[in-house]
N, CA, C and O atoms as CSV, one atom per row, in Angstrom:
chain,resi,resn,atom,element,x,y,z
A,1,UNK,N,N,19.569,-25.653,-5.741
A,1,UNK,CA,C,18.560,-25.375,-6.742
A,1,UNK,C,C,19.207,-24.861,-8.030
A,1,UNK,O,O,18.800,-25.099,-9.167
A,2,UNK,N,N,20.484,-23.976,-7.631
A,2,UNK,CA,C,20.660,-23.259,-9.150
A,2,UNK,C,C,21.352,-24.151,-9.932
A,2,UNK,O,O,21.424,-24.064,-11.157
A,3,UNK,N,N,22.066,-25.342,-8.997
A,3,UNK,CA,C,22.935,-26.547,-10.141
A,3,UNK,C,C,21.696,-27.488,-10.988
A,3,UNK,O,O,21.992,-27.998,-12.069
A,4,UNK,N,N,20.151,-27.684,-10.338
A,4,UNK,CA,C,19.299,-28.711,-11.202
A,4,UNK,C,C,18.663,-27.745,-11.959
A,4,UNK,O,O,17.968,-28.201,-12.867
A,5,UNK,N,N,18.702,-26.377,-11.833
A,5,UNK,CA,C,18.297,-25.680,-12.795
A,5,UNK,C,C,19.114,-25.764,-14.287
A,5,UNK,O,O,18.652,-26.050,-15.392
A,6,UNK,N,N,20.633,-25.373,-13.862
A,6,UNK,CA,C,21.302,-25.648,-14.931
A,6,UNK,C,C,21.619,-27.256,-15.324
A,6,UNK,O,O,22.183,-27.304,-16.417
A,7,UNK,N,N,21.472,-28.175,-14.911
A,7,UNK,CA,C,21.317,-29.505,-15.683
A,7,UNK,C,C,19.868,-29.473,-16.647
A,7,UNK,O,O,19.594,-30.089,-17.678
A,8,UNK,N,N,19.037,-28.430,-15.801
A,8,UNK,CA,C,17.442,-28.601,-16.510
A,8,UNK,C,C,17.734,-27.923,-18.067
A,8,UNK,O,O,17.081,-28.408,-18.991
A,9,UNK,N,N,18.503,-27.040,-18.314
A,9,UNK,CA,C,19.221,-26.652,-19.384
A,9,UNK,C,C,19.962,-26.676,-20.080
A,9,UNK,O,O,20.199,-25.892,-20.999
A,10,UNK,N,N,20.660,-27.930,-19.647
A,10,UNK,CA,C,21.264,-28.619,-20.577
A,10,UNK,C,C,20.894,-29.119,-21.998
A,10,UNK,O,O,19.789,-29.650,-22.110
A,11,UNK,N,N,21.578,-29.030,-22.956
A,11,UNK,CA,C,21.018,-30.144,-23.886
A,11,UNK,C,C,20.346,-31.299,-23.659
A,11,UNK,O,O,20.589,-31.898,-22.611
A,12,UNK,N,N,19.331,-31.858,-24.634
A,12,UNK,CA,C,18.229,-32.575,-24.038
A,12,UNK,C,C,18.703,-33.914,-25.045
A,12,UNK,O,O,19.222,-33.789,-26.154
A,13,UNK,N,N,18.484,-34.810,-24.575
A,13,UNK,CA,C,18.763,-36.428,-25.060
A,13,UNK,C,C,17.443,-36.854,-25.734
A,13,UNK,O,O,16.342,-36.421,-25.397
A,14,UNK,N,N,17.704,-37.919,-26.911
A,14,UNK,CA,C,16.636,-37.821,-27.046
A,14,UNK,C,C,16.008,-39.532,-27.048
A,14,UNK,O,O,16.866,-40.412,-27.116
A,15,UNK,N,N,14.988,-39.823,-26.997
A,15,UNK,CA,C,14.493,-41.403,-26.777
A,15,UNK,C,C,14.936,-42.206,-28.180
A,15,UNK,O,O,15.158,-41.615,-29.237
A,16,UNK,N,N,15.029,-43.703,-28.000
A,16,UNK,CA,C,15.472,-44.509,-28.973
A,16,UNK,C,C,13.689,-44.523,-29.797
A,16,UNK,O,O,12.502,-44.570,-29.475
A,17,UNK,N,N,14.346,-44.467,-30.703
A,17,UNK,CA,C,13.028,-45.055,-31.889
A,17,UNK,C,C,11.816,-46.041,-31.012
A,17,UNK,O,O,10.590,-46.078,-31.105
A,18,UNK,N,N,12.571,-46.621,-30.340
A,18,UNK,CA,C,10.777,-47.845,-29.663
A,18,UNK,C,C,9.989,-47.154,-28.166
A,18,UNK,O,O,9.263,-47.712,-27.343
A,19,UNK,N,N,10.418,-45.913,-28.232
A,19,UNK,CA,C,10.620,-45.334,-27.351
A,19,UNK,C,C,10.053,-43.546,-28.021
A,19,UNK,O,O,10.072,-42.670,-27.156
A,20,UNK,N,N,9.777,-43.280,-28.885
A,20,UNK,CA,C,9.465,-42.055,-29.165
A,20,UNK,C,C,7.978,-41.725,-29.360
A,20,UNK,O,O,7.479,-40.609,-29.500
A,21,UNK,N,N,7.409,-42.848,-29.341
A,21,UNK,CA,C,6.026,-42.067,-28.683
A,21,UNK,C,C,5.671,-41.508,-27.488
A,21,UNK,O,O,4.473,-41.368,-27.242
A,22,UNK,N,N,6.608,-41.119,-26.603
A,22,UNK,CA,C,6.956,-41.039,-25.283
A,22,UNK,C,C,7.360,-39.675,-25.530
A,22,UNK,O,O,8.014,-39.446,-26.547
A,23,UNK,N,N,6.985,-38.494,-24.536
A,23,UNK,CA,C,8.497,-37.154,-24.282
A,23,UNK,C,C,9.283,-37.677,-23.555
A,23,UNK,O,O,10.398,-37.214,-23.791
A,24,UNK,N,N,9.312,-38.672,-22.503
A,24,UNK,CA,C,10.195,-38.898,-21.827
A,24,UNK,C,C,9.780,-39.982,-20.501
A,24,UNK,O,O,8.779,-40.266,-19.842
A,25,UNK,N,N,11.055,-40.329,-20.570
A,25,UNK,CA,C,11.198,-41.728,-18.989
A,25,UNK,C,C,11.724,-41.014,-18.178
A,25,UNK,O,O,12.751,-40.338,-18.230
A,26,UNK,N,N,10.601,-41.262,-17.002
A,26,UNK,CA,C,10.972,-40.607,-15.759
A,26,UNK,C,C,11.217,-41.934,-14.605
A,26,UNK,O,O,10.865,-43.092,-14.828
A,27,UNK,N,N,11.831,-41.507,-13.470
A,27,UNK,CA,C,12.517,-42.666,-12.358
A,27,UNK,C,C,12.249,-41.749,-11.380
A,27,UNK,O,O,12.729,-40.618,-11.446
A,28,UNK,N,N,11.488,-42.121,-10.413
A,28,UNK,CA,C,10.926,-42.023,-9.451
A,28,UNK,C,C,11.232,-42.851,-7.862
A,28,UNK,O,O,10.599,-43.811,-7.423
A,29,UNK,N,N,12.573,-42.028,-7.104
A,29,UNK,CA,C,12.358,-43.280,-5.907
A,29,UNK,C,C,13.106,-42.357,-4.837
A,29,UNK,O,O,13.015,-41.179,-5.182
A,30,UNK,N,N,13.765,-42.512,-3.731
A,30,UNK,CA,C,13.742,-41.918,-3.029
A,30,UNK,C,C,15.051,-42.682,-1.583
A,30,UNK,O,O,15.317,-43.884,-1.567
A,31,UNK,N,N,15.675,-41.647,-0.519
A,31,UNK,CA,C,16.608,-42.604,-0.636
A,31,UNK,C,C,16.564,-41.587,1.071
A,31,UNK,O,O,16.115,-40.451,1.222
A,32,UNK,N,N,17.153,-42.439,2.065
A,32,UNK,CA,C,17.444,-41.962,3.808
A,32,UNK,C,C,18.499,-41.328,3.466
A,32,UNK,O,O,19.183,-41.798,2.557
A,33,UNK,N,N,18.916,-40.017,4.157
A,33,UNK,CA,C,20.435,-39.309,4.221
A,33,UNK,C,C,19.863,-39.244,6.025
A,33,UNK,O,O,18.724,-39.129,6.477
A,34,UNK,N,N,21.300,-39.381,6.778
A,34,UNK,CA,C,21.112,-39.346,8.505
A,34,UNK,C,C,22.083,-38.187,8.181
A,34,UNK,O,O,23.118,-38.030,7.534
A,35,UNK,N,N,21.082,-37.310,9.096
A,35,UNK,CA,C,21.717,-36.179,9.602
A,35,UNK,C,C,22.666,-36.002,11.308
A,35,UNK,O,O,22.624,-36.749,12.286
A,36,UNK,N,N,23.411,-34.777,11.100
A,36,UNK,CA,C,23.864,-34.522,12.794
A,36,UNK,C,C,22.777,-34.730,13.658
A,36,UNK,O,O,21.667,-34.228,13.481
A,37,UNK,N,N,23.140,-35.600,14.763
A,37,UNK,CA,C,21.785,-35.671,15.849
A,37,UNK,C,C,21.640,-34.417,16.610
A,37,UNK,O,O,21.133,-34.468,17.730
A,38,UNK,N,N,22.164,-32.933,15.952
A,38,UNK,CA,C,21.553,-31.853,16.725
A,38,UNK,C,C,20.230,-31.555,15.700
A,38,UNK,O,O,19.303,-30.945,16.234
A,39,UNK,N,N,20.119,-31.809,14.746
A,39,UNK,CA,C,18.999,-32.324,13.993
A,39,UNK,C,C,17.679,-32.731,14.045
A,39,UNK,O,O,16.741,-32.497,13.283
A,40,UNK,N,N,17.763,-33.441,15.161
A,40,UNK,CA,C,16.741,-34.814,15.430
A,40,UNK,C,C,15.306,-34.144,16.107
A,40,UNK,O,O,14.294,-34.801,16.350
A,41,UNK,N,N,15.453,-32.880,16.314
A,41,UNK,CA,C,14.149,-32.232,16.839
A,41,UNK,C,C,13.491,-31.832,15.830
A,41,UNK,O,O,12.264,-31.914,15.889
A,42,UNK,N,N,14.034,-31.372,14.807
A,42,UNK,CA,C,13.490,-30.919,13.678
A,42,UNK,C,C,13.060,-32.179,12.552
A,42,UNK,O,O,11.941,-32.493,12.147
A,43,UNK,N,N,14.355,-32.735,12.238
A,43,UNK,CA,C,13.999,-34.174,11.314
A,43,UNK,C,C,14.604,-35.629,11.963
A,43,UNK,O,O,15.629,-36.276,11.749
A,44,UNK,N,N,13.109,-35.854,13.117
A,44,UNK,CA,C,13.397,-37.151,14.062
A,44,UNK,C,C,13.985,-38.111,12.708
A,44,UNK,O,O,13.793,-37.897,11.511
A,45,UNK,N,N,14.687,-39.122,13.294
A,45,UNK,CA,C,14.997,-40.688,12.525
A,45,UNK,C,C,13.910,-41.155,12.961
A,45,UNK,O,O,13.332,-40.716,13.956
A,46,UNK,N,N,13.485,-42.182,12.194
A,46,UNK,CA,C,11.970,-43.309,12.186
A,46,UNK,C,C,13.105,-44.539,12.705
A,46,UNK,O,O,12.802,-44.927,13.833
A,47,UNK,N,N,13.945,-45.015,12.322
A,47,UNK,CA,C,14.016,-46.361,12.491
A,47,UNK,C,C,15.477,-46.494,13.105
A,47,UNK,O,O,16.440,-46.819,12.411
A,48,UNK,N,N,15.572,-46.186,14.616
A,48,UNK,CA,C,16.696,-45.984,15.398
A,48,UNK,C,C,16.118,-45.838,16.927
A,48,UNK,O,O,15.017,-45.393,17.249
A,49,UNK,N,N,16.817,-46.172,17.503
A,49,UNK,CA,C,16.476,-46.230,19.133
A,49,UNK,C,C,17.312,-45.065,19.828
A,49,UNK,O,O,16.764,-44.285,20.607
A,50,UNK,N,N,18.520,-44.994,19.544
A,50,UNK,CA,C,19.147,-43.602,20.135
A,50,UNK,C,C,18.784,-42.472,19.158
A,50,UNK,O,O,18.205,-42.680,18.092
A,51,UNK,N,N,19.189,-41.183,19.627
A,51,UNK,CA,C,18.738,-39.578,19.163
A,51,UNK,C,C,19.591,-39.373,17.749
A,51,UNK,O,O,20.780,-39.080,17.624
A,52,UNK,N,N,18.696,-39.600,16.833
A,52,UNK,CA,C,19.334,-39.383,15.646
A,52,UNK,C,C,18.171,-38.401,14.822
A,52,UNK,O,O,17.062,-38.076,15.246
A,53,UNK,N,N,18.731,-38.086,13.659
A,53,UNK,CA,C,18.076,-37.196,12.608
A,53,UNK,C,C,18.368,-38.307,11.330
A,53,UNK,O,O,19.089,-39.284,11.127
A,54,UNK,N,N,17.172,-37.388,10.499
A,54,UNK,CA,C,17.138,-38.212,9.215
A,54,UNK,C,C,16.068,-37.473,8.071
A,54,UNK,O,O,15.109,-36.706,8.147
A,55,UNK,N,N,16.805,-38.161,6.990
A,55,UNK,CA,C,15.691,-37.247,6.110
A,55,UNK,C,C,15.506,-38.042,4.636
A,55,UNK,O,O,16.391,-38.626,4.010
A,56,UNK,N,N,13.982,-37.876,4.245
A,56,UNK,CA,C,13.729,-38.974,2.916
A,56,UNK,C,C,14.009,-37.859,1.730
A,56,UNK,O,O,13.602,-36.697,1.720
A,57,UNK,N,N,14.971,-38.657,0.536
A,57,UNK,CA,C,15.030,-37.537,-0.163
A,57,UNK,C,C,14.694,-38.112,-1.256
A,57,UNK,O,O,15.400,-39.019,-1.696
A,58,UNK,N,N,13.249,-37.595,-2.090
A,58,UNK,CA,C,12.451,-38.104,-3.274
A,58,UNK,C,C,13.108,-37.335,-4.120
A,58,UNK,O,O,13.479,-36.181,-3.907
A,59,UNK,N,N,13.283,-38.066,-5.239
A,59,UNK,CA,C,14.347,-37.303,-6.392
A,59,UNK,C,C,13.243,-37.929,-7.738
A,59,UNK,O,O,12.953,-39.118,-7.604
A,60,UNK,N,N,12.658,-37.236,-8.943
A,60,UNK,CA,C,12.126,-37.888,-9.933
A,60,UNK,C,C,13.204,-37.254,-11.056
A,60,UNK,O,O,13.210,-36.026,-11.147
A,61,UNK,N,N,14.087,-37.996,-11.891
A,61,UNK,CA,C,14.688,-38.056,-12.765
A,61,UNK,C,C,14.357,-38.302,-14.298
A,61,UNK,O,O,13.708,-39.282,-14.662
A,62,UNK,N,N,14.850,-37.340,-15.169
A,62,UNK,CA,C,14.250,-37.414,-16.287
A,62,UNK,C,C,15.280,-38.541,-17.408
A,62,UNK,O,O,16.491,-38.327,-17.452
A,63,UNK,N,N,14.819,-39.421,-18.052
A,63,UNK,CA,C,16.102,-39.591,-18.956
A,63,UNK,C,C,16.545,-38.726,-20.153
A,63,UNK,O,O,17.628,-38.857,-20.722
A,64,UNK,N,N,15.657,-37.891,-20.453
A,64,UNK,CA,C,15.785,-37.003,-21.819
A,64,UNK,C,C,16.552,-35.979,-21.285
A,64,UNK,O,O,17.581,-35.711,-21.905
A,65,UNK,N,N,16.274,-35.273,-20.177
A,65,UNK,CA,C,17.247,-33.762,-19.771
A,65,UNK,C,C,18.286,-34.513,-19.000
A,65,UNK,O,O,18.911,-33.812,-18.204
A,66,UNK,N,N,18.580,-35.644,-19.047
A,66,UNK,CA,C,19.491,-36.131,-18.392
A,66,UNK,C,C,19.700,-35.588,-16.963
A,66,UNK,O,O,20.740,-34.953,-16.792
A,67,UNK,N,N,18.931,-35.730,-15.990
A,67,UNK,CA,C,18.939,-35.220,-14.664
A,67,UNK,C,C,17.712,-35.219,-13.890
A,67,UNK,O,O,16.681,-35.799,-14.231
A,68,UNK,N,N,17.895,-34.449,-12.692
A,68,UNK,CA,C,16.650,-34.507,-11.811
A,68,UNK,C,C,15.712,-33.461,-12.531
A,68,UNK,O,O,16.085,-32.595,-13.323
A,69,UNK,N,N,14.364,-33.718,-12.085
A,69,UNK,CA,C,13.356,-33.353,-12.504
A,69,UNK,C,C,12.412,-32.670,-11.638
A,69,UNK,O,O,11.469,-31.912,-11.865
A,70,UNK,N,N,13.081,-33.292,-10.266
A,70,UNK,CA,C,12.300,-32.653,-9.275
A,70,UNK,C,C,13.250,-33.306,-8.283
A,70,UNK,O,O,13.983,-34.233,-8.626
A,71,UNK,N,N,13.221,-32.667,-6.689
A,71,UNK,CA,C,13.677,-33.314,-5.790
A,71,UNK,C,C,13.209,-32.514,-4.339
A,71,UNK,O,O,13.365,-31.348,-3.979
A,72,UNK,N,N,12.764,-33.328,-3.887
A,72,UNK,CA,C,12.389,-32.633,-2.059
A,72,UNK,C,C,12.898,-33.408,-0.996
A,72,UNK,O,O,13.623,-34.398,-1.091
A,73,UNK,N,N,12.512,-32.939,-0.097
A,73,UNK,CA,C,13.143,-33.765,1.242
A,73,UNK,C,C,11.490,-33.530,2.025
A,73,UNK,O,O,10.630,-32.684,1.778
A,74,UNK,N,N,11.504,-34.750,3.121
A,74,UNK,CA,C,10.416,-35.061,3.546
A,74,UNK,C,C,10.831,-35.651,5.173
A,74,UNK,O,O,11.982,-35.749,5.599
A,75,UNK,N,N,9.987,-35.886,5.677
A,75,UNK,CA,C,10.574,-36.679,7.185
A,75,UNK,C,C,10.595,-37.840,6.957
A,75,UNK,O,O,9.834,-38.418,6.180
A,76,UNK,N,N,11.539,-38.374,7.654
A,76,UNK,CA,C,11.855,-39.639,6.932
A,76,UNK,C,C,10.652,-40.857,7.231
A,76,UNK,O,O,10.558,-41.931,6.636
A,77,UNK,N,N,9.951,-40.448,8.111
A,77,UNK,CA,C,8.833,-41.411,8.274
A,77,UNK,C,C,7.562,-41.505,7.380
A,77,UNK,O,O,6.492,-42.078,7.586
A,78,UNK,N,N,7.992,-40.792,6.359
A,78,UNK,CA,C,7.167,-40.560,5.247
A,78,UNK,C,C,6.898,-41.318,4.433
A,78,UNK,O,O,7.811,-41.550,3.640
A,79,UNK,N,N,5.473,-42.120,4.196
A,79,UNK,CA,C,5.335,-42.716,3.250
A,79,UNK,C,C,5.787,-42.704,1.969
A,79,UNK,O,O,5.704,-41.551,1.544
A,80,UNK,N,N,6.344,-43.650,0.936
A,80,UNK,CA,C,6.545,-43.617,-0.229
A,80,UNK,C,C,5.940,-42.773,-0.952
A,80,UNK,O,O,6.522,-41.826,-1.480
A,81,UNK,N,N,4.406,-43.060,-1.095
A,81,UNK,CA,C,3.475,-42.791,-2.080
A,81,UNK,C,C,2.941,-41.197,-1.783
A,81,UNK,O,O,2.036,-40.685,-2.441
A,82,UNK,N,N,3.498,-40.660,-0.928
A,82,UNK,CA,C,3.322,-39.562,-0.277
A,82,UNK,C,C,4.744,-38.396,-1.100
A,82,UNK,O,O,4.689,-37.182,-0.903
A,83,UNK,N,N,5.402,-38.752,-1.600
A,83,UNK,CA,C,6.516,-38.307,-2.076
A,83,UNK,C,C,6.078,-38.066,-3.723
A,83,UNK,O,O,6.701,-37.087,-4.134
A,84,UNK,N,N,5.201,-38.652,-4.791
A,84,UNK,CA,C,5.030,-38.555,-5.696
A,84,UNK,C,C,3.453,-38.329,-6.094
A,84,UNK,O,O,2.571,-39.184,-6.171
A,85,UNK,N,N,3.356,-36.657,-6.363
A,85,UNK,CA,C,2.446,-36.409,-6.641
A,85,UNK,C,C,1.775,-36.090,-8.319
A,85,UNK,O,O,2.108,-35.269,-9.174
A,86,UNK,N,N,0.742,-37.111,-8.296
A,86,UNK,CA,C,0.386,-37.228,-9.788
A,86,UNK,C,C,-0.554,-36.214,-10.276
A,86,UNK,O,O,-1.645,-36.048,-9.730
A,87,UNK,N,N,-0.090,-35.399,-11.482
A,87,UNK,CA,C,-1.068,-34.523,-12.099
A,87,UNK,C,C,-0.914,-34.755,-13.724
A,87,UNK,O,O,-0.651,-35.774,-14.363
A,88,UNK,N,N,-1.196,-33.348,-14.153
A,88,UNK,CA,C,-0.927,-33.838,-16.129
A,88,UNK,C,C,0.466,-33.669,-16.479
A,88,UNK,O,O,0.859,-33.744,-17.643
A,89,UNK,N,N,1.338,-33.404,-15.332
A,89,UNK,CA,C,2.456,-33.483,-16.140
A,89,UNK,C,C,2.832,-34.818,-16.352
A,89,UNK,O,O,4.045,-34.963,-16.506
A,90,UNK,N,N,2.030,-36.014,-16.414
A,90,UNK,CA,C,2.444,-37.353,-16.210
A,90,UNK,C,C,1.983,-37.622,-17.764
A,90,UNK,O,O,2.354,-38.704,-18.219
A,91,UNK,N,N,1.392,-36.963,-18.438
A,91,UNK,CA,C,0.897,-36.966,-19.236
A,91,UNK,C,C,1.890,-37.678,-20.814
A,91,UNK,O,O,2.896,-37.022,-21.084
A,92,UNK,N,N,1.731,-38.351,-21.320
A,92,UNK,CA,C,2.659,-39.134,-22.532
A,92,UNK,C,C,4.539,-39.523,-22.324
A,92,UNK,O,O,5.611,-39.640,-22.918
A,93,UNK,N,N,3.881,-39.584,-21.057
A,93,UNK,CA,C,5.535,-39.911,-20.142
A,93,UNK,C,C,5.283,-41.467,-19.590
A,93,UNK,O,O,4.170,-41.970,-19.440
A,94,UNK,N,N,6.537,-42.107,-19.325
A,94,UNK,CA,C,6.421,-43.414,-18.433
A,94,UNK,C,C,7.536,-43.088,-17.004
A,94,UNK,O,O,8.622,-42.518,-16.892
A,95,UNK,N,N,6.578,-43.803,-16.029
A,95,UNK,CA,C,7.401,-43.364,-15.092
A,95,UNK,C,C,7.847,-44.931,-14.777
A,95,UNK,O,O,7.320,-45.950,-15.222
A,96,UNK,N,N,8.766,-44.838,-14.044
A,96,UNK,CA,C,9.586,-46.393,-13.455
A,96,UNK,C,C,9.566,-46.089,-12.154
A,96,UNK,O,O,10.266,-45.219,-11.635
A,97,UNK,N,N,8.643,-46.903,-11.500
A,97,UNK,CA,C,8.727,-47.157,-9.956
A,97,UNK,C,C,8.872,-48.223,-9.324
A,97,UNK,O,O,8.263,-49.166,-9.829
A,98,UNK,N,N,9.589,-48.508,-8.176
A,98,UNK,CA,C,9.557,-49.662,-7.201
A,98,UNK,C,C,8.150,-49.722,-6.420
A,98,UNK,O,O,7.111,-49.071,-6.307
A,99,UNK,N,N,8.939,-51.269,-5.807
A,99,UNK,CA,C,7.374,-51.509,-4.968
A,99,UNK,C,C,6.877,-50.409,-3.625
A,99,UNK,O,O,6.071,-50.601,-2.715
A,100,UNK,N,N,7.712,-49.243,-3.947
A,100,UNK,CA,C,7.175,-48.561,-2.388
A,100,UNK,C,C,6.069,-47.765,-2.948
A,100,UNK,O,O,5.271,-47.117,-2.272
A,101,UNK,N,N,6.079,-47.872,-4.389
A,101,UNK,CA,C,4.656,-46.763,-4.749
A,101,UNK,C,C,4.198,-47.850,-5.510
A,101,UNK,O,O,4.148,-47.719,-6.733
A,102,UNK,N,N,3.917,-48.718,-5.072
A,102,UNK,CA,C,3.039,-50.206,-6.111
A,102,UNK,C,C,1.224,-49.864,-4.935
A,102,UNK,O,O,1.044,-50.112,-3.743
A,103,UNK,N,N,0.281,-49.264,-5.935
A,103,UNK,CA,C,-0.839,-48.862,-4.912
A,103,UNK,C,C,-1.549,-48.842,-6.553
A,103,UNK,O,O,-1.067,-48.171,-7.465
A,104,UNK,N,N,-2.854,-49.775,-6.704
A,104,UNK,CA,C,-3.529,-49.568,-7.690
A,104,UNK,C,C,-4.061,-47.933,-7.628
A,104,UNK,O,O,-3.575,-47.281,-8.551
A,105,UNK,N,N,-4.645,-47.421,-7.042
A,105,UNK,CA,C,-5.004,-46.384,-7.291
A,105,UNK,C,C,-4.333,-45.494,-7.427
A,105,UNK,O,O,-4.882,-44.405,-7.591
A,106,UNK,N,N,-3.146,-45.556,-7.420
A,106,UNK,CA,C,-1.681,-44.878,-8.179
A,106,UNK,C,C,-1.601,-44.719,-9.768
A,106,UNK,O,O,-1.190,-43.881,-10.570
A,107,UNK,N,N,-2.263,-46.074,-9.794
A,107,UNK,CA,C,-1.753,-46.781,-11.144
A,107,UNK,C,C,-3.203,-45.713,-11.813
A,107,UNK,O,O,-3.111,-44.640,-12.409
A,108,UNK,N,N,-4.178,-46.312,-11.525
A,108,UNK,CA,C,-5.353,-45.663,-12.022
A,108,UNK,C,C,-4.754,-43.818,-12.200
A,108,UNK,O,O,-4.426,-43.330,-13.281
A,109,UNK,N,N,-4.745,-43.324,-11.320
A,109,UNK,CA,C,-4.430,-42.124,-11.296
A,109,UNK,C,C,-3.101,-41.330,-12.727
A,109,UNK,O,O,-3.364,-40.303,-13.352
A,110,UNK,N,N,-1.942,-42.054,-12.889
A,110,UNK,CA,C,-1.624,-41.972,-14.184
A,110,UNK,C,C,-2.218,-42.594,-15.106
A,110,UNK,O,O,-1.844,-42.295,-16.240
A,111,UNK,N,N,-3.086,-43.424,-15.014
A,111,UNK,CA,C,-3.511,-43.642,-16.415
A,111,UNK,C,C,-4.983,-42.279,-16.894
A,111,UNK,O,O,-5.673,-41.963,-17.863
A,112,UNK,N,N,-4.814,-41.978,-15.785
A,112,UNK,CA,C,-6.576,-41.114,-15.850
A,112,UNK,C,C,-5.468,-39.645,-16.570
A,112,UNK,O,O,-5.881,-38.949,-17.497
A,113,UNK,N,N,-4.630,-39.514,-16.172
A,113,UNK,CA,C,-3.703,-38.363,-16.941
A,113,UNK,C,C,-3.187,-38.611,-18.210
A,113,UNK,O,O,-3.063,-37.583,-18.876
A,114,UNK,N,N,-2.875,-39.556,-18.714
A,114,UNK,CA,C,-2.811,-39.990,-20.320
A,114,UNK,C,C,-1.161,-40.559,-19.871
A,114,UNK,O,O,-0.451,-40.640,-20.874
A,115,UNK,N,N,-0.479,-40.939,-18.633
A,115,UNK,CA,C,0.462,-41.430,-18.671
A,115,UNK,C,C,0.707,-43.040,-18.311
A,115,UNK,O,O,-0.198,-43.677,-17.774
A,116,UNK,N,N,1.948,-43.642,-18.628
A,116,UNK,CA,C,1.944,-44.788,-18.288
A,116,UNK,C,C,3.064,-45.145,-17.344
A,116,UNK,O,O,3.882,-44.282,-17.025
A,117,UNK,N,N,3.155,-46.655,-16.779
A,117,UNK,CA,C,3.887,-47.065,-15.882
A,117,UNK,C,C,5.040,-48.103,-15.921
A,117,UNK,O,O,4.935,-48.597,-17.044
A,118,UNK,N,N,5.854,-48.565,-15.429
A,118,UNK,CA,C,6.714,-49.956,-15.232
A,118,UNK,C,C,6.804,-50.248,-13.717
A,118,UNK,O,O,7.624,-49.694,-12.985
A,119,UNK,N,N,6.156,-50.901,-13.420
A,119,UNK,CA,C,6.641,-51.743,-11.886
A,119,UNK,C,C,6.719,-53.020,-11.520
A,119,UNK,O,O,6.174,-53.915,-12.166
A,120,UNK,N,N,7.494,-53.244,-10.309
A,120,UNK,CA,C,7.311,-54.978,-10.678
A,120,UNK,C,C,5.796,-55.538,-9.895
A,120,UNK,O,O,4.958,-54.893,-9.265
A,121,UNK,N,N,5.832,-56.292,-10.073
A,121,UNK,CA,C,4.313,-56.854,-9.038
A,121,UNK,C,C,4.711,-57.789,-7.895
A,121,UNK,O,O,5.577,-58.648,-7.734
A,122,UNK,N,N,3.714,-57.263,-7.164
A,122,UNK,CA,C,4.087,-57.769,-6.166
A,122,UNK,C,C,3.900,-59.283,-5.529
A,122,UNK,O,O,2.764,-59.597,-5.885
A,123,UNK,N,N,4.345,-60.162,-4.913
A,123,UNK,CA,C,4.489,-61.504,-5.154
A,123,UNK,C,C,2.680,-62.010,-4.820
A,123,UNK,O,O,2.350,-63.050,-5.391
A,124,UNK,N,N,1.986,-61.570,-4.270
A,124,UNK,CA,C,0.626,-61.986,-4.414
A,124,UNK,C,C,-0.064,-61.338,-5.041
A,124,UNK,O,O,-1.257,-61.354,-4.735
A,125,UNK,N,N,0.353,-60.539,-6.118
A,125,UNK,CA,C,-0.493,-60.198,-7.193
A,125,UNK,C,C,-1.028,-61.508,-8.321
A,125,UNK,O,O,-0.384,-62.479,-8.719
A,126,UNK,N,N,-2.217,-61.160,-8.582
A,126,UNK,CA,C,-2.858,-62.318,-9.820
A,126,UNK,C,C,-3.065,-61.304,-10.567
A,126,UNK,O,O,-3.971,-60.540,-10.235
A,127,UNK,N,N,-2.423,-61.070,-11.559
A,127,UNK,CA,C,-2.873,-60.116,-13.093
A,127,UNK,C,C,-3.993,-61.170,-13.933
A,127,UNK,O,O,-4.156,-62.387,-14.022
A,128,UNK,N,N,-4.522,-60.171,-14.377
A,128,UNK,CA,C,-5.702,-60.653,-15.796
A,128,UNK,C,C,-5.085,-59.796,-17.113
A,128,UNK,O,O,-5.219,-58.604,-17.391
A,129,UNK,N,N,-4.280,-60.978,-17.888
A,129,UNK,CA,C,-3.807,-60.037,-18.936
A,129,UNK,C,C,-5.312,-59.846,-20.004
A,129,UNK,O,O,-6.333,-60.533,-19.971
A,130,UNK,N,N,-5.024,-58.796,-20.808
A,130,UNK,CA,C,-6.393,-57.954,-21.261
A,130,UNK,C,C,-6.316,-57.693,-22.583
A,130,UNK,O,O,-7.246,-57.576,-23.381
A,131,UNK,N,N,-4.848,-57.586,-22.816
A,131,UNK,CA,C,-4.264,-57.237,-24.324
A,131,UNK,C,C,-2.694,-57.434,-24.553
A,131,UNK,O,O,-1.794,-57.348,-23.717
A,132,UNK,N,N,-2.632,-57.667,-25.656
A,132,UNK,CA,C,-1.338,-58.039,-25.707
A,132,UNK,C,C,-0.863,-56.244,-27.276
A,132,UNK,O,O,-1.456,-55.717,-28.217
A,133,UNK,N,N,0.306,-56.101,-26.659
A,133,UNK,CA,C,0.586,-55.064,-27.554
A,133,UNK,C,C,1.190,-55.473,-28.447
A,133,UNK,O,O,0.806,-55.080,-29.548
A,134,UNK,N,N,2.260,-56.326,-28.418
A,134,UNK,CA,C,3.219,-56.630,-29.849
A,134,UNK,C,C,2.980,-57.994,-29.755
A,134,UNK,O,O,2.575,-58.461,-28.691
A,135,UNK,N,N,3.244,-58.942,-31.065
A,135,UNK,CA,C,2.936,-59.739,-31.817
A,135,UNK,C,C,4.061,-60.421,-32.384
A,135,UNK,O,O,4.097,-60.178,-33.590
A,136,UNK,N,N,5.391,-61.494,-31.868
A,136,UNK,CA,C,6.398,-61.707,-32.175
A,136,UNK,C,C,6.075,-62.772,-32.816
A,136,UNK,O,O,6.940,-63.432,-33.391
């Protein structure tokens, strides 16, 4: 904790010009660390047949403070979307997520906070484009 505190205090970076209506790009994703299998009572492995441990570790990264922004650990059988919880700090920020948090009512949920998104879509998605922002 006291090393992402001091990255949190670091000098702060700042966004490119197409990019400054924004405070900041955040990255959002999350990653398995296997622990000692004396472990495994406390943080079972999900996806193993012998006695192992394991643990999901959600990290949201800022690009402006250059670092993490947040980070927890979870059981590893833990849903994606269960790892990123949306409130107003989402607020005039973009976050970048993969398809493990691709859930419209995700999407709804930052936009209802004044923030926005990047994800890819998923291969049976049909979009209805609605507006076009720039004009080349």
């Amino acid at each position: 904790m006291h090393g992402i505190e001091q990255l949190a205090q670091e000098q702060k970076k700042h966004l490119s010009e197409k990019l400054s209506k924004f405070e900041d790009v955040l990255i959002q994703d999350s990653s398995i660390v296997r622990l000692h299998s004396s472990l495994s009572e406390k943080w079972p492995a999900a996806r193993t047949r012998t006695i192992a441990a394991g643990v999901k570790v959600g990290l949201l990264v800022s690009a402006v403070a250059n670092g993490p922004k947040n980070v927890a650990l979870y059981a590893e059988s833990t849903n994606e979307l269960k790892t990123l919880h949306m409130g107003p700090w989402i607020k005039n920020r973009i976050l970048l997520i993969d398809l493990g948090f691709y859930k419209h009512q995700l999407f709804a949920r930052i936009q209802d906070n004044g923030g926005y998104f990047v994800s890819r879509l998923k291969k049976n998605a049909d979009p209805l484009l609605v507006n076009v922002n720039s004009i080349h």
